[in-house]
C-alpha positions as CSV (number, residue, x, y, z in Angstrom):
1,X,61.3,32.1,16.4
2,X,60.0,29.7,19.0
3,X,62.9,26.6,19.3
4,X,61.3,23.3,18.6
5,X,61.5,20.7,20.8
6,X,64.7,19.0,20.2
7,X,66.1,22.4,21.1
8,X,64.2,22.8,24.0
9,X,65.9,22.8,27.6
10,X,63.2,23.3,30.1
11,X,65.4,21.6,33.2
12,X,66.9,24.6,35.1
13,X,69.4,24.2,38.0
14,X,70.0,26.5,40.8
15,X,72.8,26.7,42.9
16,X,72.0,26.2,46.5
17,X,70.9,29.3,48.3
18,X,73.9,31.8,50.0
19,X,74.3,32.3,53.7
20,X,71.5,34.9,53.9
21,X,68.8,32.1,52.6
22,X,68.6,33.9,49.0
23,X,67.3,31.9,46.3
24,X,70.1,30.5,44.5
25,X,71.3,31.5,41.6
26,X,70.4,29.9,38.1
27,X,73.3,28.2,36.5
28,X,72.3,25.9,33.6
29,X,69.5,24.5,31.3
30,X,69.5,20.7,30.4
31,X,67.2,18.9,28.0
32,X,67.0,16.2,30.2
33,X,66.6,15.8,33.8
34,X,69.1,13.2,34.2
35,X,71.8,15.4,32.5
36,X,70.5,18.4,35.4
37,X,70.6,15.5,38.3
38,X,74.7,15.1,37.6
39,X,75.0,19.0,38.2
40,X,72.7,18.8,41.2
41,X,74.3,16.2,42.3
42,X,77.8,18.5,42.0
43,X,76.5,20.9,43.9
44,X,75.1,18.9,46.8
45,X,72.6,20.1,49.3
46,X,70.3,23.2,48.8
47,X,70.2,23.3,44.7
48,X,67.7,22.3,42.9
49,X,65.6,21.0,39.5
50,X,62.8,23.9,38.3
51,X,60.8,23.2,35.1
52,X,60.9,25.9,33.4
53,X,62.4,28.1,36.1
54,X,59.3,28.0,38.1
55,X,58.2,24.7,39.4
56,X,60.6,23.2,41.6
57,X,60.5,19.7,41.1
58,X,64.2,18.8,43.0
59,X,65.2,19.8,45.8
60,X,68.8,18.0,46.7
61,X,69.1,17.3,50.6
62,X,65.0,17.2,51.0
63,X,64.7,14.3,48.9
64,X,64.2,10.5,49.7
65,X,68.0,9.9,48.4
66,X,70.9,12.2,47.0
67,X,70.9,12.8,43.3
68,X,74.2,11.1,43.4
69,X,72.3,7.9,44.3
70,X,71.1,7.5,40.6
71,X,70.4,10.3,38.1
72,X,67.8,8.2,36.2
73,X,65.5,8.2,39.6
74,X,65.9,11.9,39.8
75,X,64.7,11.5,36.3
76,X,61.8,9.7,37.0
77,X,60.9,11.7,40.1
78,X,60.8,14.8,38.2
79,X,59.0,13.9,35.1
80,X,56.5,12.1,37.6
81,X,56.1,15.9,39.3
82,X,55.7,17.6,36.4
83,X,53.1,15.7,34.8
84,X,51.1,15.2,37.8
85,X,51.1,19.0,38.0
86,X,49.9,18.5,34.4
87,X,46.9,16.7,35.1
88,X,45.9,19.0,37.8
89,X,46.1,21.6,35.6
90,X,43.8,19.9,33.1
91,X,41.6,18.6,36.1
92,X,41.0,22.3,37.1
93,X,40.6,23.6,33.6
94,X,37.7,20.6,33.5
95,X,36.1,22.0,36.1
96,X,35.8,25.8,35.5
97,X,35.1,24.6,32.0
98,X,31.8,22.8,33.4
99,X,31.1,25.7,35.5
100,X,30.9,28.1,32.5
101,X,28.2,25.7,30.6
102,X,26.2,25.3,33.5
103,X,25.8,29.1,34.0
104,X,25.3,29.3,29.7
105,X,22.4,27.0,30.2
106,X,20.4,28.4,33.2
107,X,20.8,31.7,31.1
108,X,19.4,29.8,28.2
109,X,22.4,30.1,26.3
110,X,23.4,26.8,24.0
């Protein structure tokens, strides 16, 4: 049963990376960004915000201001990220999509 999504918690924070430069480990899920930016903020340097476990969108120490600064602009920040990733996405998809009819109609396909 897929969770709806009041349930959902697509903010995933990773510890920072060991001494060997390993990928940290994951540690928690948050609903909200802001709520992930007070753990980040915990664990200082190196961790970071990934939507969905994949896309980074927070990296703590390589950003314009610590976490700790305000969580609500780590918010912002990472919502902005994710939906311009978004709209890339959709650009792209666009695209290919206008490549397929264009080869449909020099085949004479409708």
């Amino acid at each position: 049963m897929r969770k709806s999504n009041a349930e959902r918690t697509d903010w995933k924070v990773y510890k920072p990376a060991d001494v060997s430069g390993r990928r940290g480990d994951f540690s928690a899920s948050f609903k909200e960004p802001s709520d992930a930016a007070v753990m980040i903020a915990f664990y200082g340097n190196g961790a970071q915000i990934r939507y969905k476990h994949h896309t980074l969108v927070w990296n703590e120490g390589k950003e314009d201001q610590p976490a700790s600064n305000s969580y609500d602009h780590v918010a912002g920040v990472c919502i902005d990220r994710v939906n311009a990733i978004i709209r890339a996405g959709a650009e792209q998809a666009r695209r290919a999509n206008e490549v397929v009819i264009a080869a449909r109609k020099a085949r004479g396909e409708q």
